[in-house]
OpenMM code with the backbone's topology and positions (N, CA, C; nanometers):
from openmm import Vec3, app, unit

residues = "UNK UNK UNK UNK UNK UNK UNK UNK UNK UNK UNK UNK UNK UNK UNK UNK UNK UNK UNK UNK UNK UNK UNK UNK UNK UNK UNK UNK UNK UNK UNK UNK UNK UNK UNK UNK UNK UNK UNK UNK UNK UNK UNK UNK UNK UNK UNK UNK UNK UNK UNK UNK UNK UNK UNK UNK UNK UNK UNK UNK UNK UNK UNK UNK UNK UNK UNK UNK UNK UNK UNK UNK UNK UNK UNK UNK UNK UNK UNK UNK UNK UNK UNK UNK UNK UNK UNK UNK UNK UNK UNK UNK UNK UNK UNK UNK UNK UNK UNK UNK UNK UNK UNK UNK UNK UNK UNK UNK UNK UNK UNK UNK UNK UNK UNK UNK UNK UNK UNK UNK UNK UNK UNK UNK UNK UNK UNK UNK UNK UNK UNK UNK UNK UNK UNK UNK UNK UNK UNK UNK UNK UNK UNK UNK UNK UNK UNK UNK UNK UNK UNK UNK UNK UNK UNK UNK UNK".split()
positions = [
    Vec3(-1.0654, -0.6986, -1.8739),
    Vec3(-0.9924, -0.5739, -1.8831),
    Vec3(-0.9204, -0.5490, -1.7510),
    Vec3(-0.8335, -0.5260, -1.7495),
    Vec3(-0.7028, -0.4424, -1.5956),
    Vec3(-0.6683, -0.2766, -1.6665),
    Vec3(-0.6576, -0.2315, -1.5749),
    Vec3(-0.6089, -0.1308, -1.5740),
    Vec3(-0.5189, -0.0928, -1.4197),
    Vec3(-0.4158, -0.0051, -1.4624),
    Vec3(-0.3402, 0.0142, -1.3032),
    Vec3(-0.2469, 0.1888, -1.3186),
    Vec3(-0.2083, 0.1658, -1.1962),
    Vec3(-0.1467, 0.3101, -1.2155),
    Vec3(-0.0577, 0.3194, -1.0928),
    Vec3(0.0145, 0.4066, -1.1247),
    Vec3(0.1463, 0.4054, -1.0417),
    Vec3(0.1827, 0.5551, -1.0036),
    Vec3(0.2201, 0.6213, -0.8736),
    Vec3(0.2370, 0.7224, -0.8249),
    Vec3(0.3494, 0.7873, -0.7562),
    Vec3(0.4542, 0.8387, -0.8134),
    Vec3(0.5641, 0.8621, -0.7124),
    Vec3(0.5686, 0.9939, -0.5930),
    Vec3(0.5862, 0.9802, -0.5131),
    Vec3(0.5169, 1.0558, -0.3755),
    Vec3(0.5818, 1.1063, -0.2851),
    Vec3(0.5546, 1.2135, -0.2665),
    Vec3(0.6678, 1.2450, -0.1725),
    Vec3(0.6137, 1.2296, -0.0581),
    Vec3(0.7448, 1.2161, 0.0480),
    Vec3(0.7309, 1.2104, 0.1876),
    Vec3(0.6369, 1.2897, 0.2866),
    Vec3(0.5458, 1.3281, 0.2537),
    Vec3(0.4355, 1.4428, 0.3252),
    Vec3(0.3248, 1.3654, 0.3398),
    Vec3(0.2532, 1.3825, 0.4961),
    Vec3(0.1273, 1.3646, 0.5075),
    Vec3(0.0377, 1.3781, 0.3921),
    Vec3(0.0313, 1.4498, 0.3191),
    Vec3(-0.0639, 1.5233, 0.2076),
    Vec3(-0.0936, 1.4447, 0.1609),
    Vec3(0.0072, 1.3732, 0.1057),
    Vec3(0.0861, 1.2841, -0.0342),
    Vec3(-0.0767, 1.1241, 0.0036),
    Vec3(-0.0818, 1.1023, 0.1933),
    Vec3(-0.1778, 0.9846, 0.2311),
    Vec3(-0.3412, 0.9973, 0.1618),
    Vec3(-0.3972, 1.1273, 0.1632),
    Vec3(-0.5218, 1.0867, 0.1327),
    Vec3(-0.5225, 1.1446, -0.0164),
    Vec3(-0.3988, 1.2025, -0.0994),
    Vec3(-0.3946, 1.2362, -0.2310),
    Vec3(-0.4219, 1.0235, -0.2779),
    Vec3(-0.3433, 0.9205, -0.2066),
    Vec3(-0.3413, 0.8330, -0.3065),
    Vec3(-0.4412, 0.7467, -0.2516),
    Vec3(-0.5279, 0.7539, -0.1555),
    Vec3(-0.6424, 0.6923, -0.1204),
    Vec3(-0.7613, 0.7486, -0.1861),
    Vec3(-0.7787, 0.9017, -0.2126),
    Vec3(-0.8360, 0.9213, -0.3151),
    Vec3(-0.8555, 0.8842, -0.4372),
    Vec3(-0.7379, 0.8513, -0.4896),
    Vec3(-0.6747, 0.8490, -0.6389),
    Vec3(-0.7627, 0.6756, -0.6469),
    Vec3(-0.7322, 0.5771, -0.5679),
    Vec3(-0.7804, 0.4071, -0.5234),
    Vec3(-0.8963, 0.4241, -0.5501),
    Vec3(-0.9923, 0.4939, -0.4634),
    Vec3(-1.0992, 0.4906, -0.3932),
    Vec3(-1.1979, 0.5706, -0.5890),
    Vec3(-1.1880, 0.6558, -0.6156),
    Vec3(-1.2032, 0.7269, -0.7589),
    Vec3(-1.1727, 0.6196, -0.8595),
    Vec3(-1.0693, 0.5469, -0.8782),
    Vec3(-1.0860, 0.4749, -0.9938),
    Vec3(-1.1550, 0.3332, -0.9342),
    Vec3(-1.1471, 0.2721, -0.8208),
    Vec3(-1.2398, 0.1689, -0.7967),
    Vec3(-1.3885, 0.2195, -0.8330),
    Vec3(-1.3988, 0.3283, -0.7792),
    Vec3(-1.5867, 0.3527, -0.8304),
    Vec3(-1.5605, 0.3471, -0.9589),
    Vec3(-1.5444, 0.3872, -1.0455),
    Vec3(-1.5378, 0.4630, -1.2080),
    Vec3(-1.5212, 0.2764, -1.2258),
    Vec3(-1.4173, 0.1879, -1.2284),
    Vec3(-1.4592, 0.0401, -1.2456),
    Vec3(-1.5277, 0.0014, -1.2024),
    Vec3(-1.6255, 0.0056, -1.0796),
    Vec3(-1.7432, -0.0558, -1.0344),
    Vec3(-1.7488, -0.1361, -0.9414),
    Vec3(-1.6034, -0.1373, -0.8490),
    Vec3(-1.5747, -0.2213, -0.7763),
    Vec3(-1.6695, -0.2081, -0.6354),
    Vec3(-1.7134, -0.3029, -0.5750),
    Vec3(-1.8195, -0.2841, -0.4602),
    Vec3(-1.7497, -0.2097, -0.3374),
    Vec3(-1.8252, -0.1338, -0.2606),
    Vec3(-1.7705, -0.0042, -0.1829),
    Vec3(-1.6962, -0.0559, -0.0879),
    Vec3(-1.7735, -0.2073, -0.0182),
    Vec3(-1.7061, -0.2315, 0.0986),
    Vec3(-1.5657, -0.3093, 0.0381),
    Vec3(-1.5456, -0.3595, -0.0485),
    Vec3(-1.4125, -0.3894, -0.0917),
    Vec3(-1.3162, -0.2430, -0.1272),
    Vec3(-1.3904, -0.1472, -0.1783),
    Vec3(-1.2878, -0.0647, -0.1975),
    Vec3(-1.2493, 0.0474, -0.0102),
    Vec3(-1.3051, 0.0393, 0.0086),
    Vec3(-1.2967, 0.1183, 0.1876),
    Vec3(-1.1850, -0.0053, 0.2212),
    Vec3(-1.2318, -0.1446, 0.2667),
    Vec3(-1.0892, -0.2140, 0.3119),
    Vec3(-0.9537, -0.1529, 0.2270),
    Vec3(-0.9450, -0.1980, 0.1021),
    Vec3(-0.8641, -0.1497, 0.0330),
    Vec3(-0.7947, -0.0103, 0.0242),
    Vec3(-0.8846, 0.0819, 0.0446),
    Vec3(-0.8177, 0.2433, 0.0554),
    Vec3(-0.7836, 0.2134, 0.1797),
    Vec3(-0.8454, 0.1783, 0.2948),
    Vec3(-0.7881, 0.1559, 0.4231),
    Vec3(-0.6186, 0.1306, 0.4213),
    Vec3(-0.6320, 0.0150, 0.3901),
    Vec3(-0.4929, -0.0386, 0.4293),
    Vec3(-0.3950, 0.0171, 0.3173),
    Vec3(-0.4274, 0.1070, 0.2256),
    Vec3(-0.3638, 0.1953, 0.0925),
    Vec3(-0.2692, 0.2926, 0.2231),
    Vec3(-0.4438, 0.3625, 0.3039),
    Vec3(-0.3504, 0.4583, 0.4048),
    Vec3(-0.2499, 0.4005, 0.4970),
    Vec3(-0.2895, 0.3077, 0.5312),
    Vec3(-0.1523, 0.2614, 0.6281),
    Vec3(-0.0897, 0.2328, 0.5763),
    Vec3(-0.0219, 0.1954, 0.4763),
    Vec3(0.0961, 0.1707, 0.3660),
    Vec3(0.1717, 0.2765, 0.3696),
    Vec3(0.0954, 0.4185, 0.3558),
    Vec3(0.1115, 0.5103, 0.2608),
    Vec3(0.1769, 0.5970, 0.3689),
    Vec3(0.1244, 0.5814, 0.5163),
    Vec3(0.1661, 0.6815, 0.6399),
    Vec3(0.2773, 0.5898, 0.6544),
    Vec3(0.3213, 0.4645, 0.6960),
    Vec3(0.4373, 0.4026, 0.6932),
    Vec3(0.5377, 0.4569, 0.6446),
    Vec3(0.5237, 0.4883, 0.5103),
    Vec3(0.6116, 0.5016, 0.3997),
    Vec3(0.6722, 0.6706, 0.4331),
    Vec3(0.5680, 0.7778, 0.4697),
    Vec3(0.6058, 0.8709, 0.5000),
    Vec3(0.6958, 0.8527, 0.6196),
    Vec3(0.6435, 0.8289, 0.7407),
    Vec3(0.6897, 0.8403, 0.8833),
    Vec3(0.8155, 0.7542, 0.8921),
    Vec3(0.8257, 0.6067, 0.7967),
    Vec3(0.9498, 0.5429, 0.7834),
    Vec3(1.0646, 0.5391, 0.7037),
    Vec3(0.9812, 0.5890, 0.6104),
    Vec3(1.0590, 0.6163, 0.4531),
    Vec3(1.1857, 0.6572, 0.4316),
    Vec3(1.2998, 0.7119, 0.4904),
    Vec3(1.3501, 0.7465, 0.5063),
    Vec3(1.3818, 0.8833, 0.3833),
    Vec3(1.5179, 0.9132, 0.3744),
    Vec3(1.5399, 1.0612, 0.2551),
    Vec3(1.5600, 0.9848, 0.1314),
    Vec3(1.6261, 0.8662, 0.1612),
    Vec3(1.6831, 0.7927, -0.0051),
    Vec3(1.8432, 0.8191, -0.0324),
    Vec3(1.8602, 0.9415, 0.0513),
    Vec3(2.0225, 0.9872, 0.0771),
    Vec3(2.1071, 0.8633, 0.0937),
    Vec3(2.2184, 0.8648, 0.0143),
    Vec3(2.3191, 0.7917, 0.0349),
    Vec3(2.3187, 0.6402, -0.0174),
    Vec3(2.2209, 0.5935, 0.0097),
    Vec3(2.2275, 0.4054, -0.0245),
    Vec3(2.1323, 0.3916, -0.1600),
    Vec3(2.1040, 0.4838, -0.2480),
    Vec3(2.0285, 0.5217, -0.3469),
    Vec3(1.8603, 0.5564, -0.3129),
    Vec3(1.7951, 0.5461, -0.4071),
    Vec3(1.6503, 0.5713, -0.3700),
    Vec3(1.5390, 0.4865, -0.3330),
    Vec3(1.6266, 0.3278, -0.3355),
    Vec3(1.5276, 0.2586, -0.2406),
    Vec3(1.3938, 0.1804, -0.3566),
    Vec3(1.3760, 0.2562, -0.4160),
    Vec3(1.2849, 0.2157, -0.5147),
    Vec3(1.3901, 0.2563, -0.7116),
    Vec3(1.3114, 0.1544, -0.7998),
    Vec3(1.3748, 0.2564, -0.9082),
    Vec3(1.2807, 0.3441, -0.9592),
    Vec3(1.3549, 0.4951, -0.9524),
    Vec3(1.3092, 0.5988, -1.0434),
    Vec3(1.2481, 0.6855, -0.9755),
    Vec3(1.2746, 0.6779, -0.8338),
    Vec3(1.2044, 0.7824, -0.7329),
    Vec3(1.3212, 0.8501, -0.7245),
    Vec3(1.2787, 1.0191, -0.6683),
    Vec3(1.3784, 1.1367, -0.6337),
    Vec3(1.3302, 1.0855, -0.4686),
    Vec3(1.4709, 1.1242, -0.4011),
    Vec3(1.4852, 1.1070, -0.2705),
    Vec3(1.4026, 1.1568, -0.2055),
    Vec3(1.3507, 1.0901, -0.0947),
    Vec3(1.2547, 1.1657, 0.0269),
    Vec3(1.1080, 1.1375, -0.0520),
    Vec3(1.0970, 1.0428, -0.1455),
    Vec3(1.0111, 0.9683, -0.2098),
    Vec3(0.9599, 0.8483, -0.2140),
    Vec3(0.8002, 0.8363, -0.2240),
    Vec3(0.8028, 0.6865, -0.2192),
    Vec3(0.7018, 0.6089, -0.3152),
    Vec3(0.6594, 0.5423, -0.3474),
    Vec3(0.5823, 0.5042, -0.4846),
    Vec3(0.4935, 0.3967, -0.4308),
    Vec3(0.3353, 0.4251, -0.5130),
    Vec3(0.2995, 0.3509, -0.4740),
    Vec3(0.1959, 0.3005, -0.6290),
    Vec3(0.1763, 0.1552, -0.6458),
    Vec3(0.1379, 0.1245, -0.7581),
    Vec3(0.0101, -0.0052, -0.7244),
    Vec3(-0.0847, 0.0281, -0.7756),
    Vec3(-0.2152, -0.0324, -0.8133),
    Vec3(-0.2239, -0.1655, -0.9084),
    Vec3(-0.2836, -0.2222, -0.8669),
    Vec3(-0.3576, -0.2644, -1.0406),
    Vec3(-0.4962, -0.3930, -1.0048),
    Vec3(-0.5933, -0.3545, -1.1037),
    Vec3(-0.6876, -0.4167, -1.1018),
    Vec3(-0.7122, -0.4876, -1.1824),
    Vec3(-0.7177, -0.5770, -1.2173),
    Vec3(-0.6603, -0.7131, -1.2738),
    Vec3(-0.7919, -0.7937, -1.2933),
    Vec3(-0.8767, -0.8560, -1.3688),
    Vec3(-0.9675, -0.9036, -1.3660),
    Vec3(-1.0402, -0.9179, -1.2413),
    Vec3(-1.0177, -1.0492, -1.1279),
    Vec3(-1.1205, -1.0328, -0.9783),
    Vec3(-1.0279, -1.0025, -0.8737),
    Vec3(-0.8879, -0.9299, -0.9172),
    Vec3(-0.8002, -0.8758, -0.7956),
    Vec3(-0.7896, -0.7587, -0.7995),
    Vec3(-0.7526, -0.7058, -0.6637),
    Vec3(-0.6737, -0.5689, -0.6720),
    Vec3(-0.5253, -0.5966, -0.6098),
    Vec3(-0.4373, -0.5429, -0.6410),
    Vec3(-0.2834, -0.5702, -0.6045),
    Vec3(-0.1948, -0.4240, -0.5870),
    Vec3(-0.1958, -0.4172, -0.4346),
    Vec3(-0.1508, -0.2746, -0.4590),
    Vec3(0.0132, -0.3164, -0.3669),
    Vec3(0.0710, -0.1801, -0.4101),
    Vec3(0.2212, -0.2012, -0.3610),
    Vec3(0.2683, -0.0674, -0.3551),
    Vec3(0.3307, -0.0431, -0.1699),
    Vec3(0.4061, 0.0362, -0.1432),
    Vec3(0.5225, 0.0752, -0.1439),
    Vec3(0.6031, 0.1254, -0.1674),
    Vec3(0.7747, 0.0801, -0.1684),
    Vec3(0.8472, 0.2084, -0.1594),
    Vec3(0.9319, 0.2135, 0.0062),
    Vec3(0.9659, 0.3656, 0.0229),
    Vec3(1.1601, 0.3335, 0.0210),
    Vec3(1.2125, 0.4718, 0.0645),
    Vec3(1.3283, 0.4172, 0.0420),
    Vec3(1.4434, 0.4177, 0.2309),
    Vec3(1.3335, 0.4225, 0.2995),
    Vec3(1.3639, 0.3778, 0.4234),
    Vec3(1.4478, 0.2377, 0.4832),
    Vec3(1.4857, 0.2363, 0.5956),
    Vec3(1.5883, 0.1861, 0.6344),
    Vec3(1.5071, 0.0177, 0.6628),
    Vec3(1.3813, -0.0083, 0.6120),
    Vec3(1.3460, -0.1456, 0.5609),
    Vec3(1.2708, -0.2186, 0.7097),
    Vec3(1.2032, -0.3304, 0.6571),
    Vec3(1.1252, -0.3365, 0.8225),
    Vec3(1.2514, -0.4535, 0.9025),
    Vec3(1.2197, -0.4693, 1.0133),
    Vec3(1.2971, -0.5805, 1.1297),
    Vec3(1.2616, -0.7286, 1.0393),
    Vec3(1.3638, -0.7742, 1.0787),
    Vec3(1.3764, -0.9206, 1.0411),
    Vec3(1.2657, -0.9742, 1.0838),
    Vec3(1.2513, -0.9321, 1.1989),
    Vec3(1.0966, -1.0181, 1.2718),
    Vec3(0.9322, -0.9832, 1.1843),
    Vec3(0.9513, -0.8622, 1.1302),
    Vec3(0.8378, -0.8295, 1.0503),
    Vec3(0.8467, -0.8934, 0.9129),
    Vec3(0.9682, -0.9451, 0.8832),
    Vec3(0.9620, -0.9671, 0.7511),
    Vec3(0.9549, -1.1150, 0.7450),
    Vec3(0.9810, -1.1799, 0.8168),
    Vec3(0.9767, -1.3542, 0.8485),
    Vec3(0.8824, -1.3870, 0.8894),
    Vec3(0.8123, -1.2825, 1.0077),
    Vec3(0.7258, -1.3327, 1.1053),
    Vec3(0.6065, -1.2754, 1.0303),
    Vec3(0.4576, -1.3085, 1.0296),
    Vec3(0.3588, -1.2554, 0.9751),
    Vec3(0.2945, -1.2571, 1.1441),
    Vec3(0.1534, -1.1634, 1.1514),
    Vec3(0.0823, -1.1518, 1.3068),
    Vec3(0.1553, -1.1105, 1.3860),
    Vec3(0.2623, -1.0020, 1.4006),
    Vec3(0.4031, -0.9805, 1.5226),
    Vec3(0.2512, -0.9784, 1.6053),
    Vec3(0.2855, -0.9402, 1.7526),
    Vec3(0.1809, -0.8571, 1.8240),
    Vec3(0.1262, -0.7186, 1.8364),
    Vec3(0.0182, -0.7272, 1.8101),
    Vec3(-0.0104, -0.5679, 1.8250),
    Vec3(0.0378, -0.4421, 1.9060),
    Vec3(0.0377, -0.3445, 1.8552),
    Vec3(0.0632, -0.2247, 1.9808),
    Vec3(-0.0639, -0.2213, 2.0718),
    Vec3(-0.0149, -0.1658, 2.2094),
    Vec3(-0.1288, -0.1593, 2.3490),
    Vec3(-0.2727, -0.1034, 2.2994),
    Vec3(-0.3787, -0.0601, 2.2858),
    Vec3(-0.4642, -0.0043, 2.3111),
    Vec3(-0.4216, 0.1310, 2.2536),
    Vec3(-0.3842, 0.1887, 2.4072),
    Vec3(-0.3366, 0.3376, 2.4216),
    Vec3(-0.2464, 0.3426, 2.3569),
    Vec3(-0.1532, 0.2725, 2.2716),
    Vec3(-0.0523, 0.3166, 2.1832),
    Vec3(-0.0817, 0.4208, 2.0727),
    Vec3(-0.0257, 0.5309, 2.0614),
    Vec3(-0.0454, 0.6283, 1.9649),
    Vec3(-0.0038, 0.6082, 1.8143),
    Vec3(0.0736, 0.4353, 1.7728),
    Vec3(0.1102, 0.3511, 1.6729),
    Vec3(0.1816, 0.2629, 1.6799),
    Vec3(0.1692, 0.2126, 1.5595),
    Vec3(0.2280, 0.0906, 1.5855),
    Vec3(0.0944, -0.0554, 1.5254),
    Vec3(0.0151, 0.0721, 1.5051),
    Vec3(-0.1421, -0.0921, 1.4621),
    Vec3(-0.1323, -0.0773, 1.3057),
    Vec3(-0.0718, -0.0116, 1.2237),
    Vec3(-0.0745, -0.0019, 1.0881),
    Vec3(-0.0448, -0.1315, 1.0168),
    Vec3(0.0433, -0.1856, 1.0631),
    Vec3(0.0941, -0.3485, 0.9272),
    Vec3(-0.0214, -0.4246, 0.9545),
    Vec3(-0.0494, -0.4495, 1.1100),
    Vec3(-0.1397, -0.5810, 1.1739),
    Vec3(-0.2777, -0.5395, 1.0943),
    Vec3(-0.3141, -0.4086, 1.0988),
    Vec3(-0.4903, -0.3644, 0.9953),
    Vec3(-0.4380, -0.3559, 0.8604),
    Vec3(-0.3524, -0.3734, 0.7998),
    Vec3(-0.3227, -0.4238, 0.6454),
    Vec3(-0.3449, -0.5597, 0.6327),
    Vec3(-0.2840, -0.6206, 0.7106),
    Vec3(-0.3132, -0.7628, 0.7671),
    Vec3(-0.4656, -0.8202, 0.7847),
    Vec3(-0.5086, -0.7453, 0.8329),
    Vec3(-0.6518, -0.7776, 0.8538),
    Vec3(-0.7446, -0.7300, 0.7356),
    Vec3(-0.7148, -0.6226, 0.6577),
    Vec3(-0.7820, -0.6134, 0.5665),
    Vec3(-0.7883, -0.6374, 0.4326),
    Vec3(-0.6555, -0.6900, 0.3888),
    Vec3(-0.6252, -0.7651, 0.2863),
    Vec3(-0.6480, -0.8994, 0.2650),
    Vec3(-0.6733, -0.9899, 0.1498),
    Vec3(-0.6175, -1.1655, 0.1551),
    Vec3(-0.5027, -1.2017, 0.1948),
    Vec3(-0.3934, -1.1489, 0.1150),
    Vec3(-0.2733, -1.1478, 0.1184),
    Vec3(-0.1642, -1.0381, 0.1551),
    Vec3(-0.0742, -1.0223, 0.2166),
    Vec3(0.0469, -0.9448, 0.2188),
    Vec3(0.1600, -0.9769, 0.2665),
    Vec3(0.2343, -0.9282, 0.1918),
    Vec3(0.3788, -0.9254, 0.1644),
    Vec3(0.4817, -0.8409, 0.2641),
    Vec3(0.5307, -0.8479, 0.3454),
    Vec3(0.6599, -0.7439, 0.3476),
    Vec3(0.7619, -0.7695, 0.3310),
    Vec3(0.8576, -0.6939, 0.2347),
    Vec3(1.0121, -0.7551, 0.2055),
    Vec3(1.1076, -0.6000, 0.2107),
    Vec3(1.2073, -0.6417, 0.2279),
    Vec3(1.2923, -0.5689, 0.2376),
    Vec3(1.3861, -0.5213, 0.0716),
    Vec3(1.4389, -0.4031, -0.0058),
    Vec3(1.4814, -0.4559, -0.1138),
    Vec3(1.6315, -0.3906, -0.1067),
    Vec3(1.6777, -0.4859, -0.1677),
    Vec3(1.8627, -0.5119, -0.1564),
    Vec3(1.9138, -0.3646, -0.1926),
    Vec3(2.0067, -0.3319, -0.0438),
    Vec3(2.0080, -0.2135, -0.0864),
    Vec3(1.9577, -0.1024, -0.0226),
    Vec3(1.8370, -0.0982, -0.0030),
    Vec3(1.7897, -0.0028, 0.0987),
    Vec3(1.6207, 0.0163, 0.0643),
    Vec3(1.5405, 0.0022, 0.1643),
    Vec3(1.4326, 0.0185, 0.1420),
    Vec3(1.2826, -0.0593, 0.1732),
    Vec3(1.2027, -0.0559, 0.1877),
    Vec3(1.0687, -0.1962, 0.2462),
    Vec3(0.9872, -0.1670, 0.1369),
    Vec3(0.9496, -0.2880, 0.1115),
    Vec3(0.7968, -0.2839, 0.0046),
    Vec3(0.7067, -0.3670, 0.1027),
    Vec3(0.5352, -0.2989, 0.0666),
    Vec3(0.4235, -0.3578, 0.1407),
    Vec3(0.3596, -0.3807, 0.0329),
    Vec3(0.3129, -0.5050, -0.0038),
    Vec3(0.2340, -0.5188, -0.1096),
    Vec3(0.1243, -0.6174, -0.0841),
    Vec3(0.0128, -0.5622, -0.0955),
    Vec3(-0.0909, -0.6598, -0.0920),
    Vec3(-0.1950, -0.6379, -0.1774),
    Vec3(-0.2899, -0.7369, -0.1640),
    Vec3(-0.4198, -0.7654, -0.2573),
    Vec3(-0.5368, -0.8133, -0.1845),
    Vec3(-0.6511, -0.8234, -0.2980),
    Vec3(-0.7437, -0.8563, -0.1944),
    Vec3(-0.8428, -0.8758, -0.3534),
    Vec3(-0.9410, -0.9993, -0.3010),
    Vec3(-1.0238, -1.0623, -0.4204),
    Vec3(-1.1362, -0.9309, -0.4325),
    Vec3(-1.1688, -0.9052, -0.5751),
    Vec3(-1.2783, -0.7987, -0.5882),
    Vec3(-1.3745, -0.8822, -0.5945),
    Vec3(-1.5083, -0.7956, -0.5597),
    Vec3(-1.6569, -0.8107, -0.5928),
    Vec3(-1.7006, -0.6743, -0.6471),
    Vec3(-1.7923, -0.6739, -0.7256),
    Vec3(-1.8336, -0.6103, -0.8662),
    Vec3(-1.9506, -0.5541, -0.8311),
    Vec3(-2.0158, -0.4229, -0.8670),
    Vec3(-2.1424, -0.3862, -0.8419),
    Vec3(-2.1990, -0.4362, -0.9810),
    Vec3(-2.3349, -0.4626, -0.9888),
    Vec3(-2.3608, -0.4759, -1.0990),
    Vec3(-2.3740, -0.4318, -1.2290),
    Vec3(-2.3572, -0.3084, -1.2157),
    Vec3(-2.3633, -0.1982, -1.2933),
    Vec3(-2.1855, -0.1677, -1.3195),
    Vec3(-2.0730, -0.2493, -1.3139),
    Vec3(-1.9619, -0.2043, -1.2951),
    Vec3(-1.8813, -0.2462, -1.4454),
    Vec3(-1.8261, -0.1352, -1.4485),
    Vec3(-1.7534, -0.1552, -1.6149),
    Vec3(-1.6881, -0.2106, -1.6424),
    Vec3(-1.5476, -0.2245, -1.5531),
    Vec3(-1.4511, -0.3385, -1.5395),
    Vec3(-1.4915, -0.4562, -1.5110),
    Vec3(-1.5989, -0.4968, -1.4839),
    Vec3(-1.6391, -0.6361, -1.4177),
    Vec3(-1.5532, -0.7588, -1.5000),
    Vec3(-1.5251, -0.8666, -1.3911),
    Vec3(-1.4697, -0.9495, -1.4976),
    Vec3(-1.5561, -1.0449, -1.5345),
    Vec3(-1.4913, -1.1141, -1.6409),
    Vec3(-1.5718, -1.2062, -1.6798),
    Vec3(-1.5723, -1.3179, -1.6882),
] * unit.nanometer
topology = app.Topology()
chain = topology.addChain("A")
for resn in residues:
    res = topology.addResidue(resn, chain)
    for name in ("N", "CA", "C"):
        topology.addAtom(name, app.Element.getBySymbol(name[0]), res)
């Protein structure tokens, strides 16, 4: 069994722990094991603050994503037999060539107040993605292999 879900969001702080909630609630209710779902909401939030703080309005070069209202950004799930596959996609002015070619850039300092968000998606996912989409806009999409509590409904099989 998969099930998934998809959220269009506006540009507000708020909007970060409304969809880490939303992750974190249907991973329990499937049964997915805690410490897989905490990495996972983890790097949900850094997706999700990206998307606000980079996102841009959507003004002018369209909305960056399809079917978002401007100053919006979407973010979509899915749990898939032993994966989870989640994906950010705002309608901001898209990441640097170097982020999108290069995987590991270098971290921000210590004392940097940001700048560590892609590199701990990075670290807490299997896989991720960053691409730019034609037009205007960055998608972050990653995944990460599930483990199952035993008692878990979705479990695969």
């Amino acid at each position: 069994m998969s099930i998934w879900w998809s959220l269009h969001l506006r540009r507000e702080a708020a909007s970060v722990p409304l969809a880490r909630r939303l992750l974190l609630g249907a991973m329990e209710t499937a049964g997915v094991d805690p410490d897989i779902s905490f990495d996972l909401s983890v790097a949900l939030s850094e997706a999700c603050a990206n998307a606000v703080e980079h996102g841009g309005t959507g003004e002018g070069a369209g909305d960056g994503y399809s079917g978002g209202p401007p100053g919006a950004y979407r973010v979509t799930a899915y749990l898939d037999g032993e994966r989870c596959r989640i994906e950010v996609a705002d309608s901001g002015p898209g990441f640097s060539t170097r982020r999108v070619v290069r995987r590991h850039t270098p971290q921000a300092a210590p004392t940097a107040e940001s700048g560590r968000g892609l590199g701990l998606i990075e670290q807490l996912a299997d896989h991720v993605h960053f691409r730019n989409k034609p037009g205007h806009g960055a998608v972050v999409s990653f995944d990460k292999i599930l483990k199952w509590r035993e008692d878990a409904l979705l479990r695969a099989v």
